[in-house]
PDB file with SEQRES, HELIX, SHEET and CRYST1 records, atoms N, CA, C and O in Angstrom:
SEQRES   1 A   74  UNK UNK UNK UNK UNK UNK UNK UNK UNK UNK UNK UNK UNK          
SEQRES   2 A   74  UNK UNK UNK UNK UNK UNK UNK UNK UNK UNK UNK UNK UNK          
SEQRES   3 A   74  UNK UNK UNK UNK UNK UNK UNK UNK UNK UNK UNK UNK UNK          
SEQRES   4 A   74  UNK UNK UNK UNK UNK UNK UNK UNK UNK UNK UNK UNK UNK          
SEQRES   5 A   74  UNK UNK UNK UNK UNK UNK UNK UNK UNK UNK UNK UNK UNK          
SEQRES   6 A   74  UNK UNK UNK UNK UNK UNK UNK UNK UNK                          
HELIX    1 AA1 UNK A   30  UNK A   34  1                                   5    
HELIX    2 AA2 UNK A   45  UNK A   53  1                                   9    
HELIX    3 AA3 UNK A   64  UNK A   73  1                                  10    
SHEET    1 AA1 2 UNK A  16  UNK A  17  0                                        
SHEET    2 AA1 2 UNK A  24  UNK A  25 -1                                        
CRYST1    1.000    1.000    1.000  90.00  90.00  90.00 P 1           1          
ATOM      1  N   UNK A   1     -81.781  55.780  42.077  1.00  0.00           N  
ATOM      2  CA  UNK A   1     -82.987  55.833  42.866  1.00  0.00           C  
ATOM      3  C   UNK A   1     -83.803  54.558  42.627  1.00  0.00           C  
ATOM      4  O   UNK A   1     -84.013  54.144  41.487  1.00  0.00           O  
ATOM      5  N   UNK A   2     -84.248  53.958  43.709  1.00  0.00           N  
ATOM      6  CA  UNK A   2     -85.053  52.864  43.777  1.00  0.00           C  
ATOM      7  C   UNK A   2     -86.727  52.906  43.256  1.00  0.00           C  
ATOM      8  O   UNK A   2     -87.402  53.907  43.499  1.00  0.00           O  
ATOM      9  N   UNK A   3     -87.158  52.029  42.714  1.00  0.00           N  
ATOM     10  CA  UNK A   3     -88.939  52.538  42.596  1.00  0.00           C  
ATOM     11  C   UNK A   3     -89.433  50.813  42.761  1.00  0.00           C  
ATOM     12  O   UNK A   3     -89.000  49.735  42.355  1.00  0.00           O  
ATOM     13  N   UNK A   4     -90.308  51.170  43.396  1.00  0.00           N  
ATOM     14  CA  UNK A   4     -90.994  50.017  43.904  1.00  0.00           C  
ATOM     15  C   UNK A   4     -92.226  49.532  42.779  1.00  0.00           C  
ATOM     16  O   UNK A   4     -93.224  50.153  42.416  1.00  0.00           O  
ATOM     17  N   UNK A   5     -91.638  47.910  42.316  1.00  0.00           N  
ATOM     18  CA  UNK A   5     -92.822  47.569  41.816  1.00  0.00           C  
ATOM     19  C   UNK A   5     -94.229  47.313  41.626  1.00  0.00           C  
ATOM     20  O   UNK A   5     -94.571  46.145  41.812  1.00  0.00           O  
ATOM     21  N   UNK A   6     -95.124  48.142  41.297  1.00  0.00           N  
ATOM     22  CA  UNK A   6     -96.645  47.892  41.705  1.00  0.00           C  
ATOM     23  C   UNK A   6     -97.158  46.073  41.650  1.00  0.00           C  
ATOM     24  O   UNK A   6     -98.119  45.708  42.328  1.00  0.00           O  
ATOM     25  N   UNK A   7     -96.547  45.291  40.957  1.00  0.00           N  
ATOM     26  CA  UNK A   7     -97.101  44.484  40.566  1.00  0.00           C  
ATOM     27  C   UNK A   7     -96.778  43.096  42.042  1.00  0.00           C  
ATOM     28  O   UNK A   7     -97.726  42.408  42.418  1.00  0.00           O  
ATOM     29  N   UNK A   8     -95.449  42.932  42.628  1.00  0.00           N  
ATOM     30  CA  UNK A   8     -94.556  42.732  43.286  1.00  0.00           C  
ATOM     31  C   UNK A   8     -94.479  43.143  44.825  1.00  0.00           C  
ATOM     32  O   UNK A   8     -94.704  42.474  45.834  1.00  0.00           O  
ATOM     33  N   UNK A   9     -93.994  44.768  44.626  1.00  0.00           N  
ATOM     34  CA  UNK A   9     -93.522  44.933  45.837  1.00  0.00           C  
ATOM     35  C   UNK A   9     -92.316  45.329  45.939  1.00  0.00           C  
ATOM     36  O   UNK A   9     -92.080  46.170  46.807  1.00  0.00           O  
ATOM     37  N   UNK A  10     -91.484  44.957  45.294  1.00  0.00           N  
ATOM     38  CA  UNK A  10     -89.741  44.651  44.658  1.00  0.00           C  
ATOM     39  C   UNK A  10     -89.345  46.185  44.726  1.00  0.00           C  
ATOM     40  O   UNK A  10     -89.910  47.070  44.084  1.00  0.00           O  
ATOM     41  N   UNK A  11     -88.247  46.369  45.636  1.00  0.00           N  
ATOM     42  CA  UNK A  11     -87.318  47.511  45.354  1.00  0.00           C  
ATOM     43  C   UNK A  11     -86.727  47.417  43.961  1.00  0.00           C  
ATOM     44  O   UNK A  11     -85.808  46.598  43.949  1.00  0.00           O  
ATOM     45  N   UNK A  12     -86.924  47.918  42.915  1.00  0.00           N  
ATOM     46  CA  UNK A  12     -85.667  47.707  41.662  1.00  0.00           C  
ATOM     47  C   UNK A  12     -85.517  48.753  41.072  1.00  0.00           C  
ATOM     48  O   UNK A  12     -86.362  49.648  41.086  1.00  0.00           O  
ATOM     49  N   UNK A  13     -84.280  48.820  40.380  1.00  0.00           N  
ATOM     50  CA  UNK A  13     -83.860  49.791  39.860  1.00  0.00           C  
ATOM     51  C   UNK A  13     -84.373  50.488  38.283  1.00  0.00           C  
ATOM     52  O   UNK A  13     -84.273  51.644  37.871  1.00  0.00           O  
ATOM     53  N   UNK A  14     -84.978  49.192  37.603  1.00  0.00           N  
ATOM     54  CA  UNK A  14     -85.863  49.335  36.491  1.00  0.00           C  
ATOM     55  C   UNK A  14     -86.923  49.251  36.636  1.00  0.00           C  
ATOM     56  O   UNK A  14     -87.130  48.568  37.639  1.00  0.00           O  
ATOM     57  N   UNK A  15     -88.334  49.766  35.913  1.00  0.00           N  
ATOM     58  CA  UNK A  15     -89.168  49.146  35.717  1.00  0.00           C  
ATOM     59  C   UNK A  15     -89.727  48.836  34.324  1.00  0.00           C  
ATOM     60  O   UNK A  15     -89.600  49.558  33.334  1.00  0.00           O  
ATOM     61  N   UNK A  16     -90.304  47.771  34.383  1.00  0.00           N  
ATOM     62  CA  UNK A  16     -90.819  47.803  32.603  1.00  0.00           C  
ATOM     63  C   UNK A  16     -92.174  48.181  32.081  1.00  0.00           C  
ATOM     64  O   UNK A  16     -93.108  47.471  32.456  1.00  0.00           O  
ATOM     65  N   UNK A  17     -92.372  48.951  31.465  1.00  0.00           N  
ATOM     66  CA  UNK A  17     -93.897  49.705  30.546  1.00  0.00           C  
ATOM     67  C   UNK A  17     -94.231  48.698  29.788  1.00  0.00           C  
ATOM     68  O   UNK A  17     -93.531  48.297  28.858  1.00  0.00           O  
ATOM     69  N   UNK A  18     -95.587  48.093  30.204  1.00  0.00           N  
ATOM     70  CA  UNK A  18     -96.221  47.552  28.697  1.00  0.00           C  
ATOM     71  C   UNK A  18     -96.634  48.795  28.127  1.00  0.00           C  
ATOM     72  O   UNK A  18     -96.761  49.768  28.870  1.00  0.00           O  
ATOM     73  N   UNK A  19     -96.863  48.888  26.884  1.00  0.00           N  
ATOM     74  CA  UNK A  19     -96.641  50.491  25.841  1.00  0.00           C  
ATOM     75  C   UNK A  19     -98.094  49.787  25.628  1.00  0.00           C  
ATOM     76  O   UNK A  19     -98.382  50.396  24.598  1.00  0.00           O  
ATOM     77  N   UNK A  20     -98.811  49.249  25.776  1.00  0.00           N  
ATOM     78  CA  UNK A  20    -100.124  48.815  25.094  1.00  0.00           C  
ATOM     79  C   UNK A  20    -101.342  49.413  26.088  1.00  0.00           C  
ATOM     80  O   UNK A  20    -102.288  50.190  25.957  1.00  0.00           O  
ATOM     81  N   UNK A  21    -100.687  48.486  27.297  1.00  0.00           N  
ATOM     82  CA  UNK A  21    -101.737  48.955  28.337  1.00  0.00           C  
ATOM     83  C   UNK A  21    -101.424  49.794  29.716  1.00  0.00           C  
ATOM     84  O   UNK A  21    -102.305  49.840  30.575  1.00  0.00           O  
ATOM     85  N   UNK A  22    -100.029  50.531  29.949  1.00  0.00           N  
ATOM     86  CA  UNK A  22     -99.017  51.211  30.782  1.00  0.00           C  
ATOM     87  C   UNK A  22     -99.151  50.135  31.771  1.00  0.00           C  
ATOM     88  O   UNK A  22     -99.820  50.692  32.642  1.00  0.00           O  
ATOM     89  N   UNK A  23     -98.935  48.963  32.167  1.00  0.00           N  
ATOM     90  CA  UNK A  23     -98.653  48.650  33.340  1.00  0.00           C  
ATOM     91  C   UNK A  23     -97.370  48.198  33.485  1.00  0.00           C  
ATOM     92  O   UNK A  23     -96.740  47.779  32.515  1.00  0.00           O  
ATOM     93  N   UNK A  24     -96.817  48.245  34.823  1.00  0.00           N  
ATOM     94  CA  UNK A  24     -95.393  48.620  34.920  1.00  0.00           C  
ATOM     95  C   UNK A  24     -95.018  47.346  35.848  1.00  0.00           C  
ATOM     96  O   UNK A  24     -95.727  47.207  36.844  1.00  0.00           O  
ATOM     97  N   UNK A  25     -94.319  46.705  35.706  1.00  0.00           N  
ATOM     98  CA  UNK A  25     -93.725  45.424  36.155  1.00  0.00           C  
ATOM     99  C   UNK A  25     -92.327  45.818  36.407  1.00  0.00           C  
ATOM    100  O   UNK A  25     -91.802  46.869  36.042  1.00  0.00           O  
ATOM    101  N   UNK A  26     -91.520  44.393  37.395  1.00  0.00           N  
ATOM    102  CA  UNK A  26     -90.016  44.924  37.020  1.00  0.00           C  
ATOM    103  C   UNK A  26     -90.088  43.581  36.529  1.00  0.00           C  
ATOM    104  O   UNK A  26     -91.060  42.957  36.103  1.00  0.00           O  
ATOM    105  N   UNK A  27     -88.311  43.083  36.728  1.00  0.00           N  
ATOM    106  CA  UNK A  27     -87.656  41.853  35.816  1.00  0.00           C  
ATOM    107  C   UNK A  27     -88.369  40.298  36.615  1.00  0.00           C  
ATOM    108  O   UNK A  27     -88.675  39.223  36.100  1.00  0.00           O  
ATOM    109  N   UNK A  28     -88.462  40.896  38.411  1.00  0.00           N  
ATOM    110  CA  UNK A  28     -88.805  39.201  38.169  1.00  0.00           C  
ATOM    111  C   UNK A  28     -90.034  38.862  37.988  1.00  0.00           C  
ATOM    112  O   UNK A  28     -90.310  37.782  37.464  1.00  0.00           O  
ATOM    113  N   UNK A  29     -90.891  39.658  38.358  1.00  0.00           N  
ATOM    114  CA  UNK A  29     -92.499  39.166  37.456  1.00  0.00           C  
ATOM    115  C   UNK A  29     -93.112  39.416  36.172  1.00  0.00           C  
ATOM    116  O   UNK A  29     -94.208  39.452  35.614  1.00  0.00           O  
ATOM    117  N   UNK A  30     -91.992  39.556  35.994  1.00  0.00           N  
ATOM    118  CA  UNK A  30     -91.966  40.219  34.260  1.00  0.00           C  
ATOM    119  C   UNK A  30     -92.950  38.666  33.351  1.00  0.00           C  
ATOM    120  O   UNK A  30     -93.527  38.737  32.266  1.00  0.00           O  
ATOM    121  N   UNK A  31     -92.835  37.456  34.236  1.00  0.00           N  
ATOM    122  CA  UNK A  31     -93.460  35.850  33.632  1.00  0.00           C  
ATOM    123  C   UNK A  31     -94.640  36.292  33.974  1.00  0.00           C  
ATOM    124  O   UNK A  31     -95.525  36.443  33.131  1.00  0.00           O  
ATOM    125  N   UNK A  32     -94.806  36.549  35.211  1.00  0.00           N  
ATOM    126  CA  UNK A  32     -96.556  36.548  35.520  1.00  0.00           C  
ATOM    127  C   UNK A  32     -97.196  37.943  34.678  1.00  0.00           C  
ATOM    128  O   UNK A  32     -98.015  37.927  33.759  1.00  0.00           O  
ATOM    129  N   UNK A  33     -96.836  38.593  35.024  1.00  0.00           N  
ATOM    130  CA  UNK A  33     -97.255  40.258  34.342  1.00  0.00           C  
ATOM    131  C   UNK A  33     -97.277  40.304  32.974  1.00  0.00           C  
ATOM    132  O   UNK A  33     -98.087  41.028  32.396  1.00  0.00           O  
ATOM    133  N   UNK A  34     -96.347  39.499  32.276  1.00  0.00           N  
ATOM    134  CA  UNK A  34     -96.449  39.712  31.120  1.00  0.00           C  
ATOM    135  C   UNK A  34     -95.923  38.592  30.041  1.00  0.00           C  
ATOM    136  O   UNK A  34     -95.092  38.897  29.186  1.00  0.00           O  
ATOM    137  N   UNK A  35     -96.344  37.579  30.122  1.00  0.00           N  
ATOM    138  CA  UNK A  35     -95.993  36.051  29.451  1.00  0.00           C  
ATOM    139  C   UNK A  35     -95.128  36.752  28.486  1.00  0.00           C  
ATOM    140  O   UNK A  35     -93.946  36.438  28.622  1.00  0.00           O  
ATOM    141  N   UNK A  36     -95.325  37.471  27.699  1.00  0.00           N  
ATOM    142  CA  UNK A  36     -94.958  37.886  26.112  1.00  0.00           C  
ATOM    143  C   UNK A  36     -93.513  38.239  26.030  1.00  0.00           C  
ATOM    144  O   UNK A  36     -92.647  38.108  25.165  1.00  0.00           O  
ATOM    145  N   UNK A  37     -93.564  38.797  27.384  1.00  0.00           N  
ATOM    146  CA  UNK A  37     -92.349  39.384  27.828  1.00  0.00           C  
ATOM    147  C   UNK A  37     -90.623  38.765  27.467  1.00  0.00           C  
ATOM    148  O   UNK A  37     -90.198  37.891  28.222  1.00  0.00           O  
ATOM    149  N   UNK A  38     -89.892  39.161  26.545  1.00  0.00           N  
ATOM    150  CA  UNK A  38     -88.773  38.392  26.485  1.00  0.00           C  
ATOM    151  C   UNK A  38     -87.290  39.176  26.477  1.00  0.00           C  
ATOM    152  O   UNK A  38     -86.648  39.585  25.510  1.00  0.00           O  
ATOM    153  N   UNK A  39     -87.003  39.230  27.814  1.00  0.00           N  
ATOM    154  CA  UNK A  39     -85.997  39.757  28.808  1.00  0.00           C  
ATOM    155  C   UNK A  39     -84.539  40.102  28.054  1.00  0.00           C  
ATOM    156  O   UNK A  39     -83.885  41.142  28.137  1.00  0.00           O  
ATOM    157  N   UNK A  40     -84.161  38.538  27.072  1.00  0.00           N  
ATOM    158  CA  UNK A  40     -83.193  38.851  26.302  1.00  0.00           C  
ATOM    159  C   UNK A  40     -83.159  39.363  24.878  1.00  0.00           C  
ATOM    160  O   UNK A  40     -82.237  39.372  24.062  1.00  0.00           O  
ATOM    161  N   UNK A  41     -84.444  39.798  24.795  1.00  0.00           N  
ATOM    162  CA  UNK A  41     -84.422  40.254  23.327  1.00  0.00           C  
ATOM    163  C   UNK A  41     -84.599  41.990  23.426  1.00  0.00           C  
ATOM    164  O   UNK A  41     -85.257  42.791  24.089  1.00  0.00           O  
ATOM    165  N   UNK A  42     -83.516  42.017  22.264  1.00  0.00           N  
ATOM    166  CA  UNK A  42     -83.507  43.582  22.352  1.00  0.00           C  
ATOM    167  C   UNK A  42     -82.730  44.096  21.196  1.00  0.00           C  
ATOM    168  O   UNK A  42     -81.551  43.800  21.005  1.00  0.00           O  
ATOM    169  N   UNK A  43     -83.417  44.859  20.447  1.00  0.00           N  
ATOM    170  CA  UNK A  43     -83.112  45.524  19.201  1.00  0.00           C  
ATOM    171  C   UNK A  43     -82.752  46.685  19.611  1.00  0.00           C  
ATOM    172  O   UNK A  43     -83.183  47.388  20.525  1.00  0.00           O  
ATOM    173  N   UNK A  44     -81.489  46.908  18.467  1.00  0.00           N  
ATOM    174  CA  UNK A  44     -81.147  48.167  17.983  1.00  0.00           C  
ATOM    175  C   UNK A  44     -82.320  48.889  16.695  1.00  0.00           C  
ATOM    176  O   UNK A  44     -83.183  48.480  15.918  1.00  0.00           O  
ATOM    177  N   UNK A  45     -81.683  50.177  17.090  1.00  0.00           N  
ATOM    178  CA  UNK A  45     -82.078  50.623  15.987  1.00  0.00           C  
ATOM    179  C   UNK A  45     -81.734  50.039  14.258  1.00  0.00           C  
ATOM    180  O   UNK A  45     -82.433  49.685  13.309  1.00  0.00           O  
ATOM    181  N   UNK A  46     -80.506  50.161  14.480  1.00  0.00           N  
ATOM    182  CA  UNK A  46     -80.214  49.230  13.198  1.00  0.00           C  
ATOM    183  C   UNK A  46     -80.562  47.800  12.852  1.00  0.00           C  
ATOM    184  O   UNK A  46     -80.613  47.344  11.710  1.00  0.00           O  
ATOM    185  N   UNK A  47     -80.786  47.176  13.932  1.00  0.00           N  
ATOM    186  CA  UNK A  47     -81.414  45.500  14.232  1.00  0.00           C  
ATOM    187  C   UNK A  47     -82.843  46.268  13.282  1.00  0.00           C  
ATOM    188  O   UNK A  47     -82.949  45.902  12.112  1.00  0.00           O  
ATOM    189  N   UNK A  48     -83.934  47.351  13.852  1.00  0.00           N  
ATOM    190  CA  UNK A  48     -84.792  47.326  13.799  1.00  0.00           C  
ATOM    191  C   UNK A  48     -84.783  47.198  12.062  1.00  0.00           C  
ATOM    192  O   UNK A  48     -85.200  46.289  11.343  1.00  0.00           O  
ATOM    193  N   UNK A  49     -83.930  48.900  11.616  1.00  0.00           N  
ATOM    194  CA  UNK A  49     -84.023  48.822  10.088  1.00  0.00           C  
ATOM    195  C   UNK A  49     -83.524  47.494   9.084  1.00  0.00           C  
ATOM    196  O   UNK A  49     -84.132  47.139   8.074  1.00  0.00           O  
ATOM    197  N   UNK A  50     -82.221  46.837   9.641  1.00  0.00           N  
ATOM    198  CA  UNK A  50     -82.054  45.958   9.146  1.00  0.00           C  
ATOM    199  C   UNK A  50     -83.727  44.870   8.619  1.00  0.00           C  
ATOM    200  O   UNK A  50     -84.281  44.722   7.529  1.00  0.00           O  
ATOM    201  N   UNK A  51     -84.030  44.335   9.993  1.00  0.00           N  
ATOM    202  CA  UNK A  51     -85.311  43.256   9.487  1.00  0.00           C  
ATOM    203  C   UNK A  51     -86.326  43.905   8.815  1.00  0.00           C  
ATOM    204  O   UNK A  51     -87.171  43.091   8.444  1.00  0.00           O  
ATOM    205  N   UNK A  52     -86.659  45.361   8.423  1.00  0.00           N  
ATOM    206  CA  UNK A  52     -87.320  46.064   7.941  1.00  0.00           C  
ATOM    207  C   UNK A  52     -87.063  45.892   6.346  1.00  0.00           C  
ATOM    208  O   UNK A  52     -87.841  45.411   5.522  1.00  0.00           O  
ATOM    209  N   UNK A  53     -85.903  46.359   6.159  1.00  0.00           N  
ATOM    210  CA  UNK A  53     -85.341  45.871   4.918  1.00  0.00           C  
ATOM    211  C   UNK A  53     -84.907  44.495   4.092  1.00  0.00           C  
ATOM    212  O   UNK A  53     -84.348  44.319   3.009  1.00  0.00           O  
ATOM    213  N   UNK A  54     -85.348  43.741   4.957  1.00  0.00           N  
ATOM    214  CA  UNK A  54     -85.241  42.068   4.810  1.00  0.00           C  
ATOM    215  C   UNK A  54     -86.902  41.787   4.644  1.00  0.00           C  
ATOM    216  O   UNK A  54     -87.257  40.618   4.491  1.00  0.00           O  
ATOM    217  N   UNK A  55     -87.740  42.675   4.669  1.00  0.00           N  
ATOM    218  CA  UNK A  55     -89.504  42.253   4.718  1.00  0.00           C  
ATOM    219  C   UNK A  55     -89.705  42.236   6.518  1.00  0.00           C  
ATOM    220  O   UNK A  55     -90.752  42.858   6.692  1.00  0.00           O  
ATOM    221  N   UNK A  56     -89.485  42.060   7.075  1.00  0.00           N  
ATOM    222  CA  UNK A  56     -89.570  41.503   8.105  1.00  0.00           C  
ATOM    223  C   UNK A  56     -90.483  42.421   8.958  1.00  0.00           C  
ATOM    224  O   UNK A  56     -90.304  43.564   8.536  1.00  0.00           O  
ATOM    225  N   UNK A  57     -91.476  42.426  10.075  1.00  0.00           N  
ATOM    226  CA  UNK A  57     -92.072  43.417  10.422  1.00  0.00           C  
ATOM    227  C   UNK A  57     -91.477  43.178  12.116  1.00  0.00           C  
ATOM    228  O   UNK A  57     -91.657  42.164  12.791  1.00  0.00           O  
ATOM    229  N   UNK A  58     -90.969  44.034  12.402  1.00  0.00           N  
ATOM    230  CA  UNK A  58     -90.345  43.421  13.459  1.00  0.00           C  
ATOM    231  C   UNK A  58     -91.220  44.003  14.641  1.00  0.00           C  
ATOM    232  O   UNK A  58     -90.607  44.267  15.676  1.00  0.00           O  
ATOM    233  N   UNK A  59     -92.684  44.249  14.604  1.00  0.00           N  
ATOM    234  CA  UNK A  59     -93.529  45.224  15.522  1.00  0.00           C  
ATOM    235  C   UNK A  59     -93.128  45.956  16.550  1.00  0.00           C  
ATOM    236  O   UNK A  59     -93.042  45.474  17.680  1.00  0.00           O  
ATOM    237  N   UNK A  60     -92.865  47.079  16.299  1.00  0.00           N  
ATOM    238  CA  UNK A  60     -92.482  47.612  16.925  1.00  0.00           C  
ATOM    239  C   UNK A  60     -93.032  49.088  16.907  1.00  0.00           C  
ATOM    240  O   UNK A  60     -92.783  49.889  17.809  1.00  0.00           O  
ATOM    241  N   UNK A  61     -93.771  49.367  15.848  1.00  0.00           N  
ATOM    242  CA  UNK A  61     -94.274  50.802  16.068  1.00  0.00           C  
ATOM    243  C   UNK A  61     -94.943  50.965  16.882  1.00  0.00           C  
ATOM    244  O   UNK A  61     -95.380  52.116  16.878  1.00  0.00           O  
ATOM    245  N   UNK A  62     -95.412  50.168  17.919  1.00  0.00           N  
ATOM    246  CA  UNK A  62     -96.363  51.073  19.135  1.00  0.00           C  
ATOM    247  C   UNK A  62     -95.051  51.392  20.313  1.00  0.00           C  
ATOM    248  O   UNK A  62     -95.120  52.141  21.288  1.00  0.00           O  
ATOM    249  N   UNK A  63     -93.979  50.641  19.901  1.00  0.00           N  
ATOM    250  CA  UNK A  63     -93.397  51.426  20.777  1.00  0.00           C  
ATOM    251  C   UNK A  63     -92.424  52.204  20.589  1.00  0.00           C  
ATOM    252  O   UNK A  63     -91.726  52.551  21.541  1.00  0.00           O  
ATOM    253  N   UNK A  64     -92.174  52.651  19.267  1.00  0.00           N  
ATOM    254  CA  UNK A  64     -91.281  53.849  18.693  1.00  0.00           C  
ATOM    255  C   UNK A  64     -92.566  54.882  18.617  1.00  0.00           C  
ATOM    256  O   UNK A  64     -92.190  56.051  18.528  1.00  0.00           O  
ATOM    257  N   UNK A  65     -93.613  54.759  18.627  1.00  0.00           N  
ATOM    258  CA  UNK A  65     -94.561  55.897  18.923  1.00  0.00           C  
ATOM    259  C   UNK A  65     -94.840  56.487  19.954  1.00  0.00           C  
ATOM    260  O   UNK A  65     -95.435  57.565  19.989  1.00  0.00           O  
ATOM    261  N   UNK A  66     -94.433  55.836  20.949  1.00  0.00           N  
ATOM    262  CA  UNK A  66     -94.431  55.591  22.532  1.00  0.00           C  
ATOM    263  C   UNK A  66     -93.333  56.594  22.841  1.00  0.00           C  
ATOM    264  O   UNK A  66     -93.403  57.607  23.535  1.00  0.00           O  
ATOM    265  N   UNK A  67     -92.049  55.966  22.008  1.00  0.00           N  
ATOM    266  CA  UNK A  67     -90.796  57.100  22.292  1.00  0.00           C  
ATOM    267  C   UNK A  67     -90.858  58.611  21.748  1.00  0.00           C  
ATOM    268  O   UNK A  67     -90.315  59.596  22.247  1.00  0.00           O  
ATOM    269  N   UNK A  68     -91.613  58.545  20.665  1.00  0.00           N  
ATOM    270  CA  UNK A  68     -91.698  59.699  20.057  1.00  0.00           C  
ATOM    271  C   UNK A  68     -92.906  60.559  20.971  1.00  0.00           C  
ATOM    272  O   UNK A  68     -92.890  61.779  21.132  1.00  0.00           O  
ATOM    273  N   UNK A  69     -93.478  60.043  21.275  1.00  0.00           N  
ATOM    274  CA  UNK A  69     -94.616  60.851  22.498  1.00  0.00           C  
ATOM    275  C   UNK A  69     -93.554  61.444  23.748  1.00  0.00           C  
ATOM    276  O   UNK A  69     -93.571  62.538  24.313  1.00  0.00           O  
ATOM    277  N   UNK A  70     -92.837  60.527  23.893  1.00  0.00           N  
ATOM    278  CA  UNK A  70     -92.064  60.656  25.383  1.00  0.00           C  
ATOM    279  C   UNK A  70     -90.861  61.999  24.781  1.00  0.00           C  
ATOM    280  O   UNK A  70     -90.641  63.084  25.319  1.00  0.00           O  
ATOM    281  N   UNK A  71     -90.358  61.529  23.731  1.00  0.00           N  
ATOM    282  CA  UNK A  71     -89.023  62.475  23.419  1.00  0.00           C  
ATOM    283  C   UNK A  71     -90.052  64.058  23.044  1.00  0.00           C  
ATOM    284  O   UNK A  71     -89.456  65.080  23.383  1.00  0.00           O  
ATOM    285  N   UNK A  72     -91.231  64.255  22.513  1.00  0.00           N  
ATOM    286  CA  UNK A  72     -91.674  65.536  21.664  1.00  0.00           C  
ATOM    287  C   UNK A  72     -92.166  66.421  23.502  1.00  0.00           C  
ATOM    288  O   UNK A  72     -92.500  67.585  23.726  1.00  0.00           O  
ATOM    289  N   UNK A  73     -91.983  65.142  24.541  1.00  0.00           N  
ATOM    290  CA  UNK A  73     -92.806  66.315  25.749  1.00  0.00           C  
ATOM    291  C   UNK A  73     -91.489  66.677  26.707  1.00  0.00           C  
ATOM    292  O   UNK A  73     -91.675  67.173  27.818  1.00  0.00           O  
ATOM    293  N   UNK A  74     -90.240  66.418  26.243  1.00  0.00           N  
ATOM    294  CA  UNK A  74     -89.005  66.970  26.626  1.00  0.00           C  
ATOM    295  C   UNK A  74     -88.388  68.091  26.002  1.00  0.00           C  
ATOM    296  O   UNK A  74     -87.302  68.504  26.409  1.00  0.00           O  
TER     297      UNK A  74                                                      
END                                                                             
């Protein structure tokens, strides 16, 4: 199913959540919508614990809190 980007216009098949402030972009204005935004980066879970256990803070709890909100209302 298709969903149309608010930001755009864009038929796409994803859209992306900023978890900070919910606004929802897809991939190609993902530059304007969200500078921060970096398309090829993407952790595993184990990526996550790994840099955790190296010191590393790999920020990410606002959006494993995000999931845990989303998974506890299923």
């Amino acid at each position: 199913m298709l969903k149309t980007c608010p930001t755009c216009g864009a038929s796409v098949t994803v859209l992306i959540i900023n978890v900070r402030n919910q606004q929802r972009f897809c991939h190609h204005c993902a530059g304007t919508a969200c500078p921060t935004f970096l398309s090829g980066l993407v952790y595993t879970l184990e990526d996550v614990e790994f840099l955790r256990k190296c010191g590393i803070d790999p920020e990410v709890e606002t959006i494993e809190g995000h999931l845990r909100t989303l998974s506890e209302g299923t």
